[in-house]
Structures are given as C-alpha cells and as structure tokens.
C-alpha positions in Angstrom: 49.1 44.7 -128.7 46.0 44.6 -126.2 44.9 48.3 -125.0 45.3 48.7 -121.6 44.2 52.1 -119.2 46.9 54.2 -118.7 49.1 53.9 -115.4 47.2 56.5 -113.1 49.5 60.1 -113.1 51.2 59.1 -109.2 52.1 56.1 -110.3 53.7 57.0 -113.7 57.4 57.6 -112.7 59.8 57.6 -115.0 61.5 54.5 -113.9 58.7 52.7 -113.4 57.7 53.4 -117.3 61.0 52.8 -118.3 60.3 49.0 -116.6 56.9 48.7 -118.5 58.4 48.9 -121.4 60.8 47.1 -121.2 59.1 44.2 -119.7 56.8 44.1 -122.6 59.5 44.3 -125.0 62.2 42.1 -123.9 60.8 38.7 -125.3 58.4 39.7 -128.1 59.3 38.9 -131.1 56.6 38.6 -134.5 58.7 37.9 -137.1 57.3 38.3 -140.5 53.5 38.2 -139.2 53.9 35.5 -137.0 52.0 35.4 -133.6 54.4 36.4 -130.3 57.1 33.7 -130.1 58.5 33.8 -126.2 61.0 31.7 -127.1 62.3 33.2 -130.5 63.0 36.2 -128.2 65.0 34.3 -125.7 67.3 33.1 -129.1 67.8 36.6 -129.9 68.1 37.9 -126.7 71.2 35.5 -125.8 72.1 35.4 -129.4 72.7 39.4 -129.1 74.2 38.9 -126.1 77.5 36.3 -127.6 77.1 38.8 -130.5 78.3 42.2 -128.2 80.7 39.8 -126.1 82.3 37.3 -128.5 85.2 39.5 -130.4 87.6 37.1 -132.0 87.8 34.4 -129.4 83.7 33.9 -128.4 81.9 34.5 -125.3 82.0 32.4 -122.5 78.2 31.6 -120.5 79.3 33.5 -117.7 80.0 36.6 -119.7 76.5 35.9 -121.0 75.0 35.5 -117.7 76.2 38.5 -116.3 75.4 40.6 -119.6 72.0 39.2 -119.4 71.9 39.5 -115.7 70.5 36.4 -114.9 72.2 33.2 -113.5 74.9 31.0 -114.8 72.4 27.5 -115.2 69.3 30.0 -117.0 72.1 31.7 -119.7 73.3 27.6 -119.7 69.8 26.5 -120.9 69.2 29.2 -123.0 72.5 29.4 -125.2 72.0 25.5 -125.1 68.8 26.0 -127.1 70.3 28.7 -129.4 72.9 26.5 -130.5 70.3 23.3 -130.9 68.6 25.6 -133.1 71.8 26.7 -135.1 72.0 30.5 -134.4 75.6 29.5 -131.8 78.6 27.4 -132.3 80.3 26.3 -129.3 84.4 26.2 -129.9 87.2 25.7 -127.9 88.7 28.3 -126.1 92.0 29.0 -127.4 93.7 29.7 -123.8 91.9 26.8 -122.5 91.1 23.3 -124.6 88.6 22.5 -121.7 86.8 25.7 -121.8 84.2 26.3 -124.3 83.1 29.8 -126.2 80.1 30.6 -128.0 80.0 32.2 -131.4 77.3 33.4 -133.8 76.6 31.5 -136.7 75.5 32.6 -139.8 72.3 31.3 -139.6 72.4 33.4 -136.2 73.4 36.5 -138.1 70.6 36.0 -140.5 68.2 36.2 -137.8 69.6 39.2 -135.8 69.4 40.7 -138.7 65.9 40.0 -139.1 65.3 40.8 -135.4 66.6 44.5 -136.2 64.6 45.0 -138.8 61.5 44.6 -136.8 63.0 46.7 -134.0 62.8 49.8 -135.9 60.2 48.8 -137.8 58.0 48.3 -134.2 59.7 52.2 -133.2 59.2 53.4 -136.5 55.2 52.3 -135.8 55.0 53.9 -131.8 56.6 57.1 -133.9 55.2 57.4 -136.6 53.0 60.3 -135.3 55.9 62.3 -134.0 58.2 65.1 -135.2 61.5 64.2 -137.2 63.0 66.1 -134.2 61.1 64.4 -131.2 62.7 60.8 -132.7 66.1 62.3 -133.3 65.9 63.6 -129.5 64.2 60.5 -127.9 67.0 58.5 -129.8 69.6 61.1 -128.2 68.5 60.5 -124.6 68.4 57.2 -125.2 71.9 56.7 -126.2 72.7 58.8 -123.1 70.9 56.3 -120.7 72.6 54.0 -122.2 75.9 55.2 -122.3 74.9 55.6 -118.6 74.3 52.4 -118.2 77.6 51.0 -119.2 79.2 53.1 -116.4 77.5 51.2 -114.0 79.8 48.6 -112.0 
C-alpha cells in the first residue's frame, strides 16, 4: 500500500471516506503474497455476488448485475470469465429450460474462502493498533450501515 497525504480536514466527509475506501478495496486482492490481481477481485467480486443470490435454484446475470450495480453485458463478461476459470457452473433454470443460472463451484468455494481469510486478515492489520472495544464497535456500526443499506429500494 503506497502512502499517500491525508484528505485535507474540509474535504474529509464521511461519505466521501467511506468512497475511498471502498474504491481502494473493491478489486484488490493478494492472495497468499501475490502482487494485486485486478482481475482475481472481479472473480470474487461476482463470485460473492451468485454466492448471496443463488439459494437452491442459482442466480440469474441480472440478479447479479443489479446486486453488483453495474449493467447486464459487464456482470455478462464477468461471470463469463468466472465460470472459464471454474469458480461458476451455469445450469438450467428449473422454471425455464432456456434460462440459464449460475452456481458456485467448489473450486469457487475454495477461493471465497480464501478471499475471507485475507479480508480479516487485511482488517485485522488496519486494527491491530486499536482497542478490543473500538473493533467490536466499528464492526457494530458497520453492520448497521449495512443493514441500512439493504433497506434501500
């Protein structure tokens, strides 16, 4: 991670930090030492995406796309790649022959997994110098933006 000057105080909003961090955050991924993979980030990113929306029947790319927020031909391309790489299966949608569903594989699993490991493992690293109690009530506000977040339309 490259230093950078702080964000001068009047610029330093709240939203505007919660942006910078997650535009920083949203495609990284290192992996076990490796150097930042844009596109290993993407996998994951979509990969998470079929994982929160498939239940027993798969996700379809439109689902996707609006979960990702982005448009129907970018989650297209992406979960294309995903399942060229093996971390998807595409199956037949059991209300519709014609329609196809996405599923995590194994192989897909396997790498979420690894994914989550480095999540905390990156939080557990910006933390490490605070209080047991300032990461139990950072995680606590976080869950409430989040659960925020899911009430929005």
């Amino acid at each position: 991670m490259s230093a950078r000057t702080p964000e001068p105080a009047e610029r330093a909003t709240p939203g505007r930090a919660l942006f910078r961090v997650v535009r920083y955050w949203s495609r990284r991924w290192t992996g076990a030492g490796q150097a930042v993979d844009a596109e290993r980030g993407r996998d994951v990113m979509v990969t998470e995406a079929v994982a929160a929306l498939q239940g027993d029947e798969g996700a379809t790319v439109n689902e996707v796309a609006d979960e990702l927020g982005i448009d129907q031909s970018g989650a297209s391309r992406f979960l294309t790649q995903a399942v060229e790489r093996g971390y998807l299966r595409k199956v037949a949608s059991p209300a519709d022959a014609r329609q196809r569903r996405l599923l995590v594989t194994s192989k897909g699993a396997k790498m979420l997994e690894a994914a989550h490991q480095w999540q905390e493992s990156v939080f557990a690293e910006l933390t490490a110098d605070w209080s047991a109690e300032d990461v139990r009530r950072f995680h606590g506000y976080l869950q409430r933006f989040l659960a925020a977040q899911q009430q929005l339309p």
